[in-house]
C-alpha positions as CSV (number, residue, x, y, z in Angstrom):
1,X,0.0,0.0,0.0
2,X,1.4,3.2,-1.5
3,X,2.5,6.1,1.9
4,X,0.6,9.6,2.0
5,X,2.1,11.8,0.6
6,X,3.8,14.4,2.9
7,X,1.8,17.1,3.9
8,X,4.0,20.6,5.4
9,X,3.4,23.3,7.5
10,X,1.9,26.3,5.5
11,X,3.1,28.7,8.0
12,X,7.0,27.7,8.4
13,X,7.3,24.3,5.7
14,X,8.6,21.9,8.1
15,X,7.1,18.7,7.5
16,X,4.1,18.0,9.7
17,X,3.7,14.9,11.7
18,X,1.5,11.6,10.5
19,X,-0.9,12.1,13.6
20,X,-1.0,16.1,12.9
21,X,-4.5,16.6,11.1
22,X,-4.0,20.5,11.2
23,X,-2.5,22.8,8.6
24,X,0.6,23.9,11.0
25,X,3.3,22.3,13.0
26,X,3.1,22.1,16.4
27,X,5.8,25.7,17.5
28,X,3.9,27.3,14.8
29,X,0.2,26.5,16.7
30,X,1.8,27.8,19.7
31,X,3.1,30.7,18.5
32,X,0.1,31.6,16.6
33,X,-2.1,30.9,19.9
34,X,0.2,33.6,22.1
35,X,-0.1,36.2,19.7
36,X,-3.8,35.4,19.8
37,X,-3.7,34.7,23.3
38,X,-2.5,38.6,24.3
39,X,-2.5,41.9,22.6
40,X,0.1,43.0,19.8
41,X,2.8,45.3,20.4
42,X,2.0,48.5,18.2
43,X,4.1,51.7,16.8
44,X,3.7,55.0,18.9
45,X,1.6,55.9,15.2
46,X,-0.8,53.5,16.0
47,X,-2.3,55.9,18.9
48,X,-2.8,59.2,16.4
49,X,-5.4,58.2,14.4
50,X,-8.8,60.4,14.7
51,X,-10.8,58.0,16.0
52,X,-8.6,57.7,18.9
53,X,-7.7,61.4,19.7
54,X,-12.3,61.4,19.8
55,X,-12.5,58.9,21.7
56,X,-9.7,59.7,24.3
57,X,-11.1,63.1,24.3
58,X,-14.5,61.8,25.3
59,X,-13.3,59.3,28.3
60,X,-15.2,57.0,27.3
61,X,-13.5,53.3,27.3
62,X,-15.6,51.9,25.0
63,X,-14.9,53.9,22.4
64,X,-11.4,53.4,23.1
65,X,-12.1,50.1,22.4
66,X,-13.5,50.3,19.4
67,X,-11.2,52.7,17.8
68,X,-8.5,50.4,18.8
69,X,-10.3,47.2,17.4
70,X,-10.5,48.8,13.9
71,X,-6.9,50.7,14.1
72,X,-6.1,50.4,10.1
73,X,-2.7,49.2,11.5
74,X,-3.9,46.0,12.4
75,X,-4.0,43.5,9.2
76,X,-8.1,42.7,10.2
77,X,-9.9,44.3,12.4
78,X,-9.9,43.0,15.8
79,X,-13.1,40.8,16.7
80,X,-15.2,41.9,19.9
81,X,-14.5,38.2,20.9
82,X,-10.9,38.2,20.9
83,X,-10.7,41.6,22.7
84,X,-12.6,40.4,25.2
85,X,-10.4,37.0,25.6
86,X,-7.8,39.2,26.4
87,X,-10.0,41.4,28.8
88,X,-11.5,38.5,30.7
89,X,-14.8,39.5,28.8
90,X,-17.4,37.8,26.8
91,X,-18.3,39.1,23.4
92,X,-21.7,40.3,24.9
93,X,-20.0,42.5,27.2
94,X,-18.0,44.3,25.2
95,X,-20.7,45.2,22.8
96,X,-22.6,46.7,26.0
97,X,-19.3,48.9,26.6
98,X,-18.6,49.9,23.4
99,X,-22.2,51.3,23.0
100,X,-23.4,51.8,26.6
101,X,-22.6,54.6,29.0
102,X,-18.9,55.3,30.1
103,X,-17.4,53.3,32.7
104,X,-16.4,54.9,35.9
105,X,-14.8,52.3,37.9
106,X,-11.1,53.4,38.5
107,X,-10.3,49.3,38.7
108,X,-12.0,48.4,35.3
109,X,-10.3,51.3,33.5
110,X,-6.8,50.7,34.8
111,X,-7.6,46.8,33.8
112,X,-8.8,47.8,30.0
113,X,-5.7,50.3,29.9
114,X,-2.9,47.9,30.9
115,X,-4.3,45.4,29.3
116,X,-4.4,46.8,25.8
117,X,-0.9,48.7,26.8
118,X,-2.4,52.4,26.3
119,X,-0.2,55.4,26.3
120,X,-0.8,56.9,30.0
121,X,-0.3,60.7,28.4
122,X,-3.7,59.7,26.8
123,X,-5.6,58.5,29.8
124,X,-7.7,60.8,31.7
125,X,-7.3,58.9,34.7
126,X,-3.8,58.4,36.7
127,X,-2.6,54.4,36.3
128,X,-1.2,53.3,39.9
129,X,2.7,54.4,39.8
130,X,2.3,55.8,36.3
131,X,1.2,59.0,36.4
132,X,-0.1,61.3,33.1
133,X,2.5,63.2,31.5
134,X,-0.3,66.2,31.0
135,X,-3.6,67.3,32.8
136,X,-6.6,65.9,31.7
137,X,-8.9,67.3,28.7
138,X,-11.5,68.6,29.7
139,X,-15.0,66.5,28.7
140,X,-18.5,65.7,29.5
141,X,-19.6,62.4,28.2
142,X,-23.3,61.6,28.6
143,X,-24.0,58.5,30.7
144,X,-27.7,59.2,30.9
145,X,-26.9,61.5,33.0
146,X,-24.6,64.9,32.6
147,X,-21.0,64.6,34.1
148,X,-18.7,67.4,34.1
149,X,-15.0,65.9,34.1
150,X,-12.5,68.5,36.1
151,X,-10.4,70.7,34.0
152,X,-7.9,72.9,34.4
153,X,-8.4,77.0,34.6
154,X,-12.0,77.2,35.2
155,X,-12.5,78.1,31.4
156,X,-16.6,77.8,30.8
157,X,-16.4,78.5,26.9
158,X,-13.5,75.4,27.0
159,X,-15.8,73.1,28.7
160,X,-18.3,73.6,26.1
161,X,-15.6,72.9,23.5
162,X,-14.8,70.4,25.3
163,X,-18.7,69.2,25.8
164,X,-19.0,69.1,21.7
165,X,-16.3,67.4,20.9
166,X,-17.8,65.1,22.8
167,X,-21.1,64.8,21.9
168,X,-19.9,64.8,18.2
169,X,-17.7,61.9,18.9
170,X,-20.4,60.0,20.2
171,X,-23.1,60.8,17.4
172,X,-20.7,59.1,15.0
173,X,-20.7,55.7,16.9
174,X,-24.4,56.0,18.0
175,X,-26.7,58.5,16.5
176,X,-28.8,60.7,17.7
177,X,-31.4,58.8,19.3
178,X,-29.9,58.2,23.0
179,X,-27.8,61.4,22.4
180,X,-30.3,64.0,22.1
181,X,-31.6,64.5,25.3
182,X,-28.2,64.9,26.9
183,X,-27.4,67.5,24.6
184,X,-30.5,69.4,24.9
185,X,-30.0,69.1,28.8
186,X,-26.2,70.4,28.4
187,X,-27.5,73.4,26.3
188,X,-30.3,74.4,29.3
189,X,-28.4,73.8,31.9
190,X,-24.7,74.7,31.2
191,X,-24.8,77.2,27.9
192,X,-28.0,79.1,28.0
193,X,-27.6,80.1,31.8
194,X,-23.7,81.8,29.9
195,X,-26.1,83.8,27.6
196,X,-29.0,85.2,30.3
197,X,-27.1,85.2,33.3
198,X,-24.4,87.8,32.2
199,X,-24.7,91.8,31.2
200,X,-22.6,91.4,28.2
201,X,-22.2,87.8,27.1
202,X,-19.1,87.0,24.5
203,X,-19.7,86.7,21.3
204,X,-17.9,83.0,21.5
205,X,-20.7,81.9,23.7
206,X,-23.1,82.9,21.1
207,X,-21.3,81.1,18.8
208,X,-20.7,77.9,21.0
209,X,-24.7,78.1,21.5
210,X,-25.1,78.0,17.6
211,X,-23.1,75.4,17.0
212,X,-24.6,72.9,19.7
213,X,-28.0,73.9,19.1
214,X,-27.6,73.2,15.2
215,X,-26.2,69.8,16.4
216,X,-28.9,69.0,18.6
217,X,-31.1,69.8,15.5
218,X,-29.8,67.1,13.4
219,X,-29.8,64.7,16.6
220,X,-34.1,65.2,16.6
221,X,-33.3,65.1,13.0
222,X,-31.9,61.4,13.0
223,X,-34.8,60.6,15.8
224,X,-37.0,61.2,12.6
225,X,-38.2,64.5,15.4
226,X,-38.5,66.7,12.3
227,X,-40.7,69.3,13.6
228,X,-38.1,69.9,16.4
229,X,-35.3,69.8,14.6
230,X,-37.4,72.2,12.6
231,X,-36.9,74.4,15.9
232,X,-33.2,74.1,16.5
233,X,-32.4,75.2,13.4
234,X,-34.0,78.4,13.3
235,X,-32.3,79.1,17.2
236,X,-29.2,78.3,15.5
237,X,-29.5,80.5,12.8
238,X,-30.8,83.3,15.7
239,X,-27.9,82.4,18.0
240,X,-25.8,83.1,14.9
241,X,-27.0,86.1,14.2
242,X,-26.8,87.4,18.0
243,X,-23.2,86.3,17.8
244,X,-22.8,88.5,14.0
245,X,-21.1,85.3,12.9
246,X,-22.0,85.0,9.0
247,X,-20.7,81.4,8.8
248,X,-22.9,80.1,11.4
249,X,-25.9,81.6,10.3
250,X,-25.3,79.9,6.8
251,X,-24.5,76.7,8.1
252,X,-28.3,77.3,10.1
253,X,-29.4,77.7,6.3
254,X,-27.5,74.7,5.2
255,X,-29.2,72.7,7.8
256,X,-33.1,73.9,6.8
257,X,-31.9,73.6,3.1
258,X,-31.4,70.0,4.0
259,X,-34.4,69.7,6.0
260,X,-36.4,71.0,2.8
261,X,-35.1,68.9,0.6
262,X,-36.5,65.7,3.3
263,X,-39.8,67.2,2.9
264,X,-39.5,67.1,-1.3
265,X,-39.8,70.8,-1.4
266,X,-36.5,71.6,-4.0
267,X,-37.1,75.0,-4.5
268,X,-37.2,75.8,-0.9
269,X,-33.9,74.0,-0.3
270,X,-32.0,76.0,-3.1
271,X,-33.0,79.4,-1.8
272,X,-31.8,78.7,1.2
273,X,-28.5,77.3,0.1
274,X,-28.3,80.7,-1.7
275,X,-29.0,82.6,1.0
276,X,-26.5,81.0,3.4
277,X,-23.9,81.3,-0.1
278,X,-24.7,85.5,-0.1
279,X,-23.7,85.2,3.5
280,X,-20.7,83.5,3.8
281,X,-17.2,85.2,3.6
282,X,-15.8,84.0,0.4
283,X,-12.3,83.0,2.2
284,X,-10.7,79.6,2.1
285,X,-11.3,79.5,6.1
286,X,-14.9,79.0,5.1
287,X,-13.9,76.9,1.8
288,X,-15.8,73.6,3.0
289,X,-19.1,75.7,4.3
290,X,-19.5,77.1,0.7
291,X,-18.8,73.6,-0.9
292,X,-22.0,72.5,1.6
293,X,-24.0,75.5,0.5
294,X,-23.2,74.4,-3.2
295,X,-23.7,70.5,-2.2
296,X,-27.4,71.4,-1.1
297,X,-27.8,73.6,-4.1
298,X,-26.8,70.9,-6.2
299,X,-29.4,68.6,-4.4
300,X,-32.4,70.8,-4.7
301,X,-31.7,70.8,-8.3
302,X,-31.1,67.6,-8.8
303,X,-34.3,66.9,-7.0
304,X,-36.6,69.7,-9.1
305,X,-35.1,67.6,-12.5
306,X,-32.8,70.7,-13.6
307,X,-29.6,68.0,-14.5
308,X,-27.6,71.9,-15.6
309,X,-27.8,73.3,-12.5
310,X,-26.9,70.7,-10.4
311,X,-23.7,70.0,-12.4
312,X,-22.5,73.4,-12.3
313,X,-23.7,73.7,-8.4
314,X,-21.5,70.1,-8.0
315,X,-18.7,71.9,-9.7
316,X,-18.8,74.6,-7.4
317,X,-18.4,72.4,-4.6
318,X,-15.4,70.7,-5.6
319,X,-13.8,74.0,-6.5
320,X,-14.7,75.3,-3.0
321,X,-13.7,72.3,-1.3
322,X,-10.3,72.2,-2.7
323,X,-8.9,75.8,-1.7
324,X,-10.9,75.0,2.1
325,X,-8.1,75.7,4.8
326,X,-8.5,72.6,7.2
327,X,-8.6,74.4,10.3
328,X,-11.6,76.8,9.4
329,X,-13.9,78.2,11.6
330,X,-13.8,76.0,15.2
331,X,-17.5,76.2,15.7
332,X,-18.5,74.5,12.1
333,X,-19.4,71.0,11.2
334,X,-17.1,69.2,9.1
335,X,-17.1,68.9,5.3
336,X,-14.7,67.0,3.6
337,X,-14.1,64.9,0.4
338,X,-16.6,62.1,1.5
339,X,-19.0,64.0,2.7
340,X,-18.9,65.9,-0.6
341,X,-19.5,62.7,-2.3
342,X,-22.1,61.6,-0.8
343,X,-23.8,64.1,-1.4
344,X,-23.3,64.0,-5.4
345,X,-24.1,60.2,-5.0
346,X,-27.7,60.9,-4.1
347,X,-27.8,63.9,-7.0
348,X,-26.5,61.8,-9.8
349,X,-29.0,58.9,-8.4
350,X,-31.7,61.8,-8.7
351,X,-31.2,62.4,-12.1
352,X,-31.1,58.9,-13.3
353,X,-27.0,58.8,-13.7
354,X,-27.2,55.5,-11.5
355,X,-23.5,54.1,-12.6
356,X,-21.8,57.4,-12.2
357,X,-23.8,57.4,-8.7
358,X,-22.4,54.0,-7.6
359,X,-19.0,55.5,-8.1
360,X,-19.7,58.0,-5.7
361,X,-21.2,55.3,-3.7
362,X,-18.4,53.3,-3.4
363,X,-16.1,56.4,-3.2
364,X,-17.7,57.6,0.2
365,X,-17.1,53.8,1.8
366,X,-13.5,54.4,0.8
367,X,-12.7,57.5,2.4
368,X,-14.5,57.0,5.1
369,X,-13.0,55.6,8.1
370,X,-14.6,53.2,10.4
371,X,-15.2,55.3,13.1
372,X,-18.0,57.3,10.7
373,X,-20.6,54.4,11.3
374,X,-23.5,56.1,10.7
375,X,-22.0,57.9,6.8
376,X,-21.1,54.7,6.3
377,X,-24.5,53.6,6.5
378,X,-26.5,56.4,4.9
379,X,-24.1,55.4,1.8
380,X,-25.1,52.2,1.7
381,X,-28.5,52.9,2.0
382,X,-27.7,55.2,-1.7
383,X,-26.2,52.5,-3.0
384,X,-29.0,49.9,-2.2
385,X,-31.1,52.8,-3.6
386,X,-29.4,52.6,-6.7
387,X,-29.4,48.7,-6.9
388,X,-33.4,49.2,-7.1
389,X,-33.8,51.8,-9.5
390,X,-31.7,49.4,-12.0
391,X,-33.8,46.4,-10.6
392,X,-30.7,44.3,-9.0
393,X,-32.4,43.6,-5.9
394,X,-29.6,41.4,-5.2
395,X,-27.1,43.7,-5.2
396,X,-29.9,46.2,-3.1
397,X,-29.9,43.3,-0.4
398,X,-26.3,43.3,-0.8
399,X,-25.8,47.0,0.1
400,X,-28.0,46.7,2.7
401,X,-26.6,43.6,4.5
């Protein structure tokens, strides 16, 4: 009777063993189980990536986690299972941290941050023996409930910076639903008193005010609370105004632009994307508001069926998008290159340019990184829309999957 032939190790090609029914040898299994077994060592780059800075900036642990499970350095992203193996954890309960409250527990945290080997010059918590290399940021991090973290110099407009970097951190993990509340609590309790409470209220406050209010619009907004986001954004735009800041009024406009265009009404949305567009400095600080203004231009006239218009108004946007200054002004939403293309992915799917729109599809998935969970989502949801208008409702199942 003719031998097997011999089978080899596909990791190191040593010849495996009769009685070895697996596809390594037996160091390589064990070596492949320890680096399974514990966390990998990572560069000092690994720690700089967005999602990290947001999620340190928030305290919150679970976000941590997250951003560290889907680091780009890592060859896969990390499973919920395996970080938990390390932690002690089941899978369960690390899907509960990553999208529940923050924890608190001085123990846990110093567990999680040894553990996973974090920098302590990011912590906002001492580790025993290893103190921080500098003070805490200041955040507030809703756990349903308010907390205001300690900060250094007493500065009230520097809490509420603080406050929305927060918030906006967390609307990119979770939405707005569970979110909304906290923020419109945070505005009553801890910004408005700034405005009423004081003879001659800064101008900064005003702005701060605009900002988060326009933000707590498009949290109602995403808990399909329309008429009240309805509401926020005409504060915003009054809380601009109060302030004299142009840019935030038109980003106000850009918000009820968008709004109109929810409720079908086209014409509506491009006025207002005009009249934010007559406000707006025309300086490269203010380069990715315009591009927005032009985005919802484009949109409305996409929706209303006039294909000219909408091209030249996408045009516009690209042109304004490219001299933007990346700084900009502190108090306005982001716009960048994805965001831009979403936004031409639902006008080119308007006017019936569906290939062309599954570009710009696909484009947004690219850019994006995996801490943007929910324009990750909304751009699937164009390209399932696309899948049905050319009658693939495989590929529509696909999208949405």
């Amino acid at each position: 009777m003719d031998a097997a032939p011999a089978r080899y190790c596909q990791t190191c090609g040593s010849r495996l063993a009769r009685d070895n029914a697996g596809s390594a040898c037996g160091p390589c299994e064990r070596r492949q189980h320890q680096r399974h077994s514990q966390p990998p060592t990572v560069p000092a780059h690994f720690w700089q990536t967005d999602q990290l800075r947001d999620a340190f900036a928030a305290q919150h642990m679970g976000l941590v986690s997250a951003a560290y499970r889907l680091n780009p350095h890592h060859r896969r992203p990390i499973s919920q299972e395996r970080l938990g193996s390390w932690l002690g954890l089941t899978q369960a309960q690390v899907s509960r941290i990553e999208s529940g409250p923050a924890i608190r527990d001085l123990d846990r945290l110093t567990h999680w941050a040894r553990t996973l080997g974090l920098p302590p010059h990011l912590l906002w918590f001492d580790l025993p023996g290893r103190p921080r290399g500098v003070p805490a940021t200041p955040t507030v991090w809703p756990d349903g409930g308010l907390v205001a973290a300690p900060f250094a110099g007493g500065n009230t407009l520097e809490t509420i910076r603080a406050a929305a970097l927060a918030f906006r951190a967390a609307d990119r993990q979770m939405g707005g639903g569970r979110l909304y509340p906290v923020v419109v609590r945070f505005i009553q309790t801890e910004v408005a008193p700034q405005l009423v409470g004081h003879q001659h209220p800064p101008s900064a406050m005003f702005s701060a005010a605009s900002s988060l209010t326009d933000l707590a619009g498009w949290l109602a907004y995403d808990d399909e609370r329309g008429d009240l986001a309805a509401q926020h954004f005409v504060q915003a735009f009054g809380l601009a105004t109060a302030a004299a800041d142009q840019a935030l009024s038109a980003q106000a406009l850009v918000s009820q632009s968008h709004l109109a265009l929810e409720h079908e009404r086209p014409r509506d949305a491009v006025r207002l994307a005009d009249a934010g567009l007559a406000l707006v400095p025309d300086d490269p600080d203010c380069g990715a508001l315009r591009s927005r203004l032009y985005a919802m231009k484009a949109r409305g006239s996409a929706l209303a069926g006039t294909r000219p218009d909408c091209l030249a108004a996408l045009w516009d946007a690209e042109q304004e998008l490219a001299r933007a200054v990346a700084a900009g002004h502190e108090w306005l939403s982001p716009f960048d290159e994805a965001a831009l293309a979403a936004e031409t992915a639902i006008c080119l799917r308007d006017l019936g340019d569906l290939n062309h729109a599954e570009r710009q599809a696909r484009r947004v998935l690219e850019l994006s990184t995996p801490d943007r969970v929910r324009s990750r989502a909304f751009s699937n949801l164009t390209l399932a829309t696309v899948h049905l208008d050319r009658g693939d409702l495989d590929g529509a199942c696909e999208a949405g999957d």
